[in-house]
PyMOL Python script that loads the backbone (N, CA, C, O; Angstrom):
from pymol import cmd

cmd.read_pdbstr("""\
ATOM      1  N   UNK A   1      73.401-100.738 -30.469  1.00  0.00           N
ATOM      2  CA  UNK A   1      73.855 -99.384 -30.759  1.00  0.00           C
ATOM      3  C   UNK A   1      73.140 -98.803 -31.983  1.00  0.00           C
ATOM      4  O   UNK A   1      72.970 -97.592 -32.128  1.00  0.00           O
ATOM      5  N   UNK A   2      72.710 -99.780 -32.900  1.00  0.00           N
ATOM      6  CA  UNK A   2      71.848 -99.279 -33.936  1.00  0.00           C
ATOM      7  C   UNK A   2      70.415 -98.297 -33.510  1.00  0.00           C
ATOM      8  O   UNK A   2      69.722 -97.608 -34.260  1.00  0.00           O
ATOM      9  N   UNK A   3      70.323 -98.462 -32.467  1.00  0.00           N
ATOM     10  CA  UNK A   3      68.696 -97.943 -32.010  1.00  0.00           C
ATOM     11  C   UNK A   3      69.321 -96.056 -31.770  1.00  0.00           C
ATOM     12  O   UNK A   3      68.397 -95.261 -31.601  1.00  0.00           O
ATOM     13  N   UNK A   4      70.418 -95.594 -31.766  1.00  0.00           N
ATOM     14  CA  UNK A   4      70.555 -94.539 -31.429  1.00  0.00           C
ATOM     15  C   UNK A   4      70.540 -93.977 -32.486  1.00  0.00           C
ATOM     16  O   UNK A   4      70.620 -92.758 -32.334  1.00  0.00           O
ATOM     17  N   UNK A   5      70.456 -94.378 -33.791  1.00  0.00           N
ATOM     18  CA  UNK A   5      70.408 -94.197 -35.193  1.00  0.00           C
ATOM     19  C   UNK A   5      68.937 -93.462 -35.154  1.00  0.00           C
ATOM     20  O   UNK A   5      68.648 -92.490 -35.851  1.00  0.00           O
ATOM     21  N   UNK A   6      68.217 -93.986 -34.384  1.00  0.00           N
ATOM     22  CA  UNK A   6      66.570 -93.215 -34.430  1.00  0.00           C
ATOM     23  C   UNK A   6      66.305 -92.505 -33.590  1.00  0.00           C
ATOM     24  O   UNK A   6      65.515 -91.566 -33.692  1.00  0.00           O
ATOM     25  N   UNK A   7      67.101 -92.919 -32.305  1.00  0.00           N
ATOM     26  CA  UNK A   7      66.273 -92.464 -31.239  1.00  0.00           C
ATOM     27  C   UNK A   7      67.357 -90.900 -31.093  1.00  0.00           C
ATOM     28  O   UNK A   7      66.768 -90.215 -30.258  1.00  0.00           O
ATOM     29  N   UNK A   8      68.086 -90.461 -31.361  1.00  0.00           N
ATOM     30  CA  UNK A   8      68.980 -88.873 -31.329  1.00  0.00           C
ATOM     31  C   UNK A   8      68.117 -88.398 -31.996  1.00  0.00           C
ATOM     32  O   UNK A   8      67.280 -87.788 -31.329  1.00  0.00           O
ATOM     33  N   UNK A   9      67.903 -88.417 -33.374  1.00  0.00           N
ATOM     34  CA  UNK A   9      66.762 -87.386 -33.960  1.00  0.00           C
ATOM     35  C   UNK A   9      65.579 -87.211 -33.679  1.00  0.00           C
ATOM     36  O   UNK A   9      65.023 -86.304 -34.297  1.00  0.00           O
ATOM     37  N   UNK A  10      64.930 -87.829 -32.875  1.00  0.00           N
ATOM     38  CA  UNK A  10      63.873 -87.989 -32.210  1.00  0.00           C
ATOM     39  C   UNK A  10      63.911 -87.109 -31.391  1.00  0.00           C
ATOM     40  O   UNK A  10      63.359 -86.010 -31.452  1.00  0.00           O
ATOM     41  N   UNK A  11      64.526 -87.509 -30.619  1.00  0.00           N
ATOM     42  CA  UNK A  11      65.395 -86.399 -29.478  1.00  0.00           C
ATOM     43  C   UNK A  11      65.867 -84.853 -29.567  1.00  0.00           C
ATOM     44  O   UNK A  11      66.000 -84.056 -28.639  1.00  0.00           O
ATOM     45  N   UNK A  12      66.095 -84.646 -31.035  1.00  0.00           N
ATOM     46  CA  UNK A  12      66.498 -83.516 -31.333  1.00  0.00           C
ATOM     47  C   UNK A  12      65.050 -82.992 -31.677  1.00  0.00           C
ATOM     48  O   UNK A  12      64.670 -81.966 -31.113  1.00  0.00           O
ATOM     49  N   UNK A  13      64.412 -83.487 -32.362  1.00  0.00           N
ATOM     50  CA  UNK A  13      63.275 -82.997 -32.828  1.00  0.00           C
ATOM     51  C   UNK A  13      62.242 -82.543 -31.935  1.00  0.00           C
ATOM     52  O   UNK A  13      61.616 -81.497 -32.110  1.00  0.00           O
ATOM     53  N   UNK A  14      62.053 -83.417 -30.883  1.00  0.00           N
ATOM     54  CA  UNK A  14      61.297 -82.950 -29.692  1.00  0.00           C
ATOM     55  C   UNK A  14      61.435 -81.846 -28.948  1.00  0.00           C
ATOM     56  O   UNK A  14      60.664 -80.969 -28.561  1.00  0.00           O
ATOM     57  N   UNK A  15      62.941 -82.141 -28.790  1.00  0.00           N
ATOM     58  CA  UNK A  15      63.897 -81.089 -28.061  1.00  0.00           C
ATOM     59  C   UNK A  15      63.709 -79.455 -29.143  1.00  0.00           C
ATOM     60  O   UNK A  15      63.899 -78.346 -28.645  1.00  0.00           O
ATOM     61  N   UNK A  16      63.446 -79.592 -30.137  1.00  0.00           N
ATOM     62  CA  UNK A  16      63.058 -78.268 -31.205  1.00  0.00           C
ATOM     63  C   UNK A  16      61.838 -77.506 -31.265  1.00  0.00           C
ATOM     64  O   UNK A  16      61.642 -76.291 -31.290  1.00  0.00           O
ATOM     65  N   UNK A  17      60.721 -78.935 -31.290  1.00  0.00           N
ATOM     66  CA  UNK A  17      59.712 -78.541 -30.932  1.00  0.00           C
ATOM     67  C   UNK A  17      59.035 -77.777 -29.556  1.00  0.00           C
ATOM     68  O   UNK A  17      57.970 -77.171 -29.442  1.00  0.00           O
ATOM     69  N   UNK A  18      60.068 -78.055 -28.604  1.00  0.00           N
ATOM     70  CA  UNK A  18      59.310 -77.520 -27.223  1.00  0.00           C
ATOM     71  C   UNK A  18      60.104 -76.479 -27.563  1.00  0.00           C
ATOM     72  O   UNK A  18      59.416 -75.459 -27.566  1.00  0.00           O
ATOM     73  N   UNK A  19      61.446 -76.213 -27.906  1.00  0.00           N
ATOM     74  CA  UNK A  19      62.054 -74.961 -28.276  1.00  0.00           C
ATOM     75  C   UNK A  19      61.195 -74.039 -29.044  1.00  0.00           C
ATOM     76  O   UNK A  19      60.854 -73.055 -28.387  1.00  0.00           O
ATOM     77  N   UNK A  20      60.912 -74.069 -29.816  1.00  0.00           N
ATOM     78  CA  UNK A  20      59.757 -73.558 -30.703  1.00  0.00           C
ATOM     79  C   UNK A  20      58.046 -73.127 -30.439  1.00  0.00           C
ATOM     80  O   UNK A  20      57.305 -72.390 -31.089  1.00  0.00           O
ATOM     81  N   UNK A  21      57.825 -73.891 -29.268  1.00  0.00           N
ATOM     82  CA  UNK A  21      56.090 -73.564 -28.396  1.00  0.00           C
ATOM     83  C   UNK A  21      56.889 -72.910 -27.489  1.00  0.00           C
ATOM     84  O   UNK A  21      56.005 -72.259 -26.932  1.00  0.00           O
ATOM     85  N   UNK A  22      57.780 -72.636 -26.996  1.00  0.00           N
ATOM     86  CA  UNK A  22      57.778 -71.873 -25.825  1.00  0.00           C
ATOM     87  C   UNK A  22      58.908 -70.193 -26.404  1.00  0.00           C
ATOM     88  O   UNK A  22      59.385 -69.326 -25.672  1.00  0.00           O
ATOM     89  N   UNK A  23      58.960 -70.282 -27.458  1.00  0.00           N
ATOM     90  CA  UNK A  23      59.142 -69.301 -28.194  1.00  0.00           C
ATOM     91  C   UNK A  23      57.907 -68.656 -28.615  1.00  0.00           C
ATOM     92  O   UNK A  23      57.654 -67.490 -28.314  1.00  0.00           O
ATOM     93  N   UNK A  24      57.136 -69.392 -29.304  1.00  0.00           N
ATOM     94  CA  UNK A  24      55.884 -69.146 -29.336  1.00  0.00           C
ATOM     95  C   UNK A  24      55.164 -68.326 -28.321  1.00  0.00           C
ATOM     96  O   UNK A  24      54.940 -67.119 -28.411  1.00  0.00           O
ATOM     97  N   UNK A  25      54.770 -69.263 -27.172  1.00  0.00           N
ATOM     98  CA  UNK A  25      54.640 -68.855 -25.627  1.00  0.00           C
ATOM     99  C   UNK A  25      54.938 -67.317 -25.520  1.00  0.00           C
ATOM    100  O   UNK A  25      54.072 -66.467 -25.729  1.00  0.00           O
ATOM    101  N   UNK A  26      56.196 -67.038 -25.188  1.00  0.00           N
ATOM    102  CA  UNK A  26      56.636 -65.722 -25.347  1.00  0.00           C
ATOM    103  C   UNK A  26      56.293 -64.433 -25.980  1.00  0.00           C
ATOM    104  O   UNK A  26      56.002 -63.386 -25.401  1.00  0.00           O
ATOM    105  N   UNK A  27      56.384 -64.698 -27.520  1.00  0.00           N
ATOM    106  CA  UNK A  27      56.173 -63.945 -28.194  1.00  0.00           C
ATOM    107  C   UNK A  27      54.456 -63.757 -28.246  1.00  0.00           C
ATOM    108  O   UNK A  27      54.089 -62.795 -28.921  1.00  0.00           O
ATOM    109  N   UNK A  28      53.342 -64.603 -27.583  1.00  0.00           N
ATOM    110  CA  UNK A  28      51.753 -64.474 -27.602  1.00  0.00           C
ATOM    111  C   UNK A  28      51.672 -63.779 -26.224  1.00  0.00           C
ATOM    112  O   UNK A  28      50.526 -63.929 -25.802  1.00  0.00           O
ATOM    113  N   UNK A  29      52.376 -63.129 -25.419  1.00  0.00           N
ATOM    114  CA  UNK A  29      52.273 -62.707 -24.218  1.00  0.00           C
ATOM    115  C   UNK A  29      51.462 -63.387 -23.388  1.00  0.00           C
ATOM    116  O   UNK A  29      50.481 -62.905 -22.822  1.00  0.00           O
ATOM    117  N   UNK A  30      52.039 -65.056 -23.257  1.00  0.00           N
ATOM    118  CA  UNK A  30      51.638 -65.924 -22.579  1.00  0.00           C
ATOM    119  C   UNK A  30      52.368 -65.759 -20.861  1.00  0.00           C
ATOM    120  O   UNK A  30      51.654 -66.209 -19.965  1.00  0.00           O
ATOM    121  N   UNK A  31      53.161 -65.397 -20.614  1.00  0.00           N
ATOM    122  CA  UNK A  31      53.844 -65.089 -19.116  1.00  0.00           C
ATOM    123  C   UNK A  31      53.532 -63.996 -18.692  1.00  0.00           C
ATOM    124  O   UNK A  31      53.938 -63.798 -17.547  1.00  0.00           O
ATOM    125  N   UNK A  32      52.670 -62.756 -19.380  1.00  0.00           N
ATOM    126  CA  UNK A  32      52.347 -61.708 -18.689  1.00  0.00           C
ATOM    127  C   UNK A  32      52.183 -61.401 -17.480  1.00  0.00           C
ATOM    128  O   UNK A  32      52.785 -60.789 -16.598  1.00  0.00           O
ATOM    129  N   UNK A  33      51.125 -62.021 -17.639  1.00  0.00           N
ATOM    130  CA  UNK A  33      49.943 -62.153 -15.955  1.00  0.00           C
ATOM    131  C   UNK A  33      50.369 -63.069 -14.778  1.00  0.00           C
ATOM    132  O   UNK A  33      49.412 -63.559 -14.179  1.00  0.00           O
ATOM    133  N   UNK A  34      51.746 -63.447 -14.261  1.00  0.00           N
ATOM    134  CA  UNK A  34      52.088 -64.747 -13.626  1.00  0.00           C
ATOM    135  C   UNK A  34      50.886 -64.791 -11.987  1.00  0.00           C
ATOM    136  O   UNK A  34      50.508 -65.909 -11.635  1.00  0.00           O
ATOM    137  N   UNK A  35      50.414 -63.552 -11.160  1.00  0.00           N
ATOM    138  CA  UNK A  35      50.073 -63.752 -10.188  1.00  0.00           C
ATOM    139  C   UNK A  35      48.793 -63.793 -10.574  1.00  0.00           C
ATOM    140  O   UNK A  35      48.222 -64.547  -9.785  1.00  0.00           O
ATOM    141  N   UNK A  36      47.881 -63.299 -11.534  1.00  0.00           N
ATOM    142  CA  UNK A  36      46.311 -63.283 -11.891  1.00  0.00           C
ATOM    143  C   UNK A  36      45.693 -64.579 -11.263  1.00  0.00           C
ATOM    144  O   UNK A  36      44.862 -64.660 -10.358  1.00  0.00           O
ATOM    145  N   UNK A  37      46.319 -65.581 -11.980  1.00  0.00           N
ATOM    146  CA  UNK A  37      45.837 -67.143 -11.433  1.00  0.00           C
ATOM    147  C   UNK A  37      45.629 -67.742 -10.347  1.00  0.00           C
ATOM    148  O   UNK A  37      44.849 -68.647 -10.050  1.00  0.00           O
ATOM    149  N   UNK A  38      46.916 -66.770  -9.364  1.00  0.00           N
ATOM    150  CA  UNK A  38      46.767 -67.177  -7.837  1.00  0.00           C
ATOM    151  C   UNK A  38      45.916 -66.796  -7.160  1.00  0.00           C
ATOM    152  O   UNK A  38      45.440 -67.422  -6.213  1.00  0.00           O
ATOM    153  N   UNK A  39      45.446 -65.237  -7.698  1.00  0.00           N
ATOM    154  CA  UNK A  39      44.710 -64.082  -7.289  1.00  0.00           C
ATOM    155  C   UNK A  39      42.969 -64.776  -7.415  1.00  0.00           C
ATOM    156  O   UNK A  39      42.032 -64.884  -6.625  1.00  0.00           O
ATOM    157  N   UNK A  40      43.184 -65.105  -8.745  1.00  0.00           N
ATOM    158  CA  UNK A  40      41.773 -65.678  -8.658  1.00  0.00           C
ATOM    159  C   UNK A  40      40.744 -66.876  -8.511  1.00  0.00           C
ATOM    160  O   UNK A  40      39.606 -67.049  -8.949  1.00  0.00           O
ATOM    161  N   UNK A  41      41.801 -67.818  -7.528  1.00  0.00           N
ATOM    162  CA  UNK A  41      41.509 -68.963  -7.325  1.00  0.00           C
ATOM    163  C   UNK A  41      41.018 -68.154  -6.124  1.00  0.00           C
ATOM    164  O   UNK A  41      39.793 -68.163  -6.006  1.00  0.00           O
ATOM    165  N   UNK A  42      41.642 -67.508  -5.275  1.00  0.00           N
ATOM    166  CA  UNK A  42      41.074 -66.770  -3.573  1.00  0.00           C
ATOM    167  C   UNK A  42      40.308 -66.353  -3.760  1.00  0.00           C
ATOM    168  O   UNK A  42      39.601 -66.386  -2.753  1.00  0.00           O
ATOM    169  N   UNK A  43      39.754 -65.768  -4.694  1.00  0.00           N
ATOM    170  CA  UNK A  43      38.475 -64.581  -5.023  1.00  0.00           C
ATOM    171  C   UNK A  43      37.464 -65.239  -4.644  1.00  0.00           C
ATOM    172  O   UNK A  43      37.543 -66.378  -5.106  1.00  0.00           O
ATOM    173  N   UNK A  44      36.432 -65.073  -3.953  1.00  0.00           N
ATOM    174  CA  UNK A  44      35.184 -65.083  -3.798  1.00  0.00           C
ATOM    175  C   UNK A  44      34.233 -64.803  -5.046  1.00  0.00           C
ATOM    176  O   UNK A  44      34.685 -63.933  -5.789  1.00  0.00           O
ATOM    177  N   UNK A  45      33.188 -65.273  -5.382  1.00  0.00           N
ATOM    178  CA  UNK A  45      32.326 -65.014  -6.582  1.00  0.00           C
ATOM    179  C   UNK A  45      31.013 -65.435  -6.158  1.00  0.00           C
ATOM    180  O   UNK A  45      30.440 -66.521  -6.237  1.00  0.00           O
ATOM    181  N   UNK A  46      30.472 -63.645  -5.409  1.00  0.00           N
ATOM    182  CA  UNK A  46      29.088 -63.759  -5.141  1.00  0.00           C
ATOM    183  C   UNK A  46      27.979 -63.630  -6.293  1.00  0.00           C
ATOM    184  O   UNK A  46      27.433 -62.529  -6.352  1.00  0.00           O
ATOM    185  N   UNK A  47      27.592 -64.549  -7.166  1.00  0.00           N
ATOM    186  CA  UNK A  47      26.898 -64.432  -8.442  1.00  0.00           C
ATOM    187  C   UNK A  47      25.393 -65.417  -8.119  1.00  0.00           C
ATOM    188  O   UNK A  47      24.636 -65.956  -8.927  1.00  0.00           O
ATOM    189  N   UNK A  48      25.339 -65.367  -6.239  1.00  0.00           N
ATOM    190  CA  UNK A  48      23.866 -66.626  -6.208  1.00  0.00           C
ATOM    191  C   UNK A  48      22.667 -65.506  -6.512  1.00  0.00           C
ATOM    192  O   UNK A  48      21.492 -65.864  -6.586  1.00  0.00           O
TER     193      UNK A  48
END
""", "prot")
cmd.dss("prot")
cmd.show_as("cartoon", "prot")
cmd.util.cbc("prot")
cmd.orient("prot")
């Protein structure tokens, strides 16, 4: 039971950090564009 002594804050901390990049995320107008990516995998790119 001693190991939960490390391993919760660990846990919390991780758990903060992804809280925090995907706040991030957000606020860099990282979700803007959601279909662009799909759009341009189909695209053709005549550049021979």
């Amino acid at each position: 039971m001693n190991i939960l002594i490390y391993l919760i804050p660990i846990a919390l901390t991780l758990g903060f950090v992804g809280l925090i990049g995907f706040f991030w995320s957000l606020n860099n107008d990282q979700f803007e564009d959601l279909d662009g990516a799909s759009y341009r995998i189909l695209r053709e790119d005549d550049e021979a």
